[in-house]
N, C-alpha and C positions, 0 to 999 in steps of 0.2 A: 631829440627830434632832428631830422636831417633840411638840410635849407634849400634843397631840392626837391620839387612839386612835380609829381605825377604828368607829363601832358596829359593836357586836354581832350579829347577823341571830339570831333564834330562829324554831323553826318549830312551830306549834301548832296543836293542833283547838280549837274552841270546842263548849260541850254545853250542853244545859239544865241548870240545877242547879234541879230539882223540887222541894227544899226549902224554896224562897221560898214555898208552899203559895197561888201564884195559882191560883183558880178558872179553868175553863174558860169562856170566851165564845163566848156562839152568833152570827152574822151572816149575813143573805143577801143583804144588799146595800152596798154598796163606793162612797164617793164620793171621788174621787180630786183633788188640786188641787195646785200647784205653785209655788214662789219659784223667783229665778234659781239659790237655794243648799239648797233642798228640798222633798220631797214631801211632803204631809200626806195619807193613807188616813185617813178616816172609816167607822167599820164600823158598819152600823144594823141592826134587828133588823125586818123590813117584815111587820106579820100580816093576815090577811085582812082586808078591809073591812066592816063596816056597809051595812046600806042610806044611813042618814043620813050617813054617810063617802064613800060612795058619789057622793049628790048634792053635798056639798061641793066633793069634787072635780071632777066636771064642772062645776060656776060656776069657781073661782078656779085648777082647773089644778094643785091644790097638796095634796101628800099627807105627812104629817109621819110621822118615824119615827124613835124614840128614839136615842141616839147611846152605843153600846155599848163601844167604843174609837174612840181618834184616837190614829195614830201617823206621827210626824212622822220622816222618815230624809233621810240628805242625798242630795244626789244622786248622787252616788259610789256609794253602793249598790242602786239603779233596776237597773243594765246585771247583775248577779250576780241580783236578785229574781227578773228578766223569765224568764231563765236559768236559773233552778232552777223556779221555773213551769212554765215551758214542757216541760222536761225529765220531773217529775212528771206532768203530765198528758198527756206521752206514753207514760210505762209504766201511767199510771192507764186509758186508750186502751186499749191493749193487754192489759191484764187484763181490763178489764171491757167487749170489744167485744160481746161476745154479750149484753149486758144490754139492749141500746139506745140507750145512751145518746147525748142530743144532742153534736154535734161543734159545733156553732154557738155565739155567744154568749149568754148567760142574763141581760143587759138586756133 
C-alpha cells in the first residue's frame, strides 16, 4: 500500500465578508492591459472637462484621470469574469429593456 493519500476534494462557495469595512469605489472607465500570466484592470474616475481641459486635449490628444483601483488577476480567471459579465448584463438587459438603455459599447 502506498503512503500516499488521495487529496481531499472539498466543495465550497466563496462570499464577501463585509467586514473588512472597504469603502465603495466609483469608476466609469476601465483600462484594461495584459502579461503572458496576467491581466491588470485599471479603474479611473473620468469627470467632465473644463474649457482649459478641453483645449489641452485637442493639442496633445491626452486626457488624464485619477486612478481609483488597479487589480491585477491571472489569467485563469479572464474566461469565468467575461462569463459572469456577460451573464449579468444579460438579465441586467432584460430587466431594464424598457428603460432604453444603450446595448452598444460605452467607449
Amino acid at each position: 500500500m502506498s503512503d500516499q493519500q488521495e487529496p481531499k476534494q472539498v466543495n465550497f462557495t466563496i462570499i464577501p465578508d463585509e467586514q473588512g469595512g472597504q469603502p465603495r469605489i466609483y469608476a466609469n472607465f476601465c483600462s484594461i492591459a495584459h502579461t503572458p500570466f496576467d491581466f491588470t484592470l485599471t479603474f479611473c474616475e473620468v469627470m467632465p472637462l473644463s474649457e482649459q481641459e478641453v483645449r489641452a486635449a485637442e493639442t496633445n490628444h491626452i486626457v488624464k484621470a485619477p486612478v481609483k483601483a488597479r487589480v491585477v488577476v491571472p489569467v485563469q480567471f479572464i474566461p469565468n469574469l467575461v462569463a459572469a459579465l456577460q451573464e449579468h448584463m444579460r438579465v441586467f438587459s432584460e430587466s431594464y429593456s424598457n428603460v432604453g438603455w444603450s446595448k452598444g459599447p460605452v467607449h
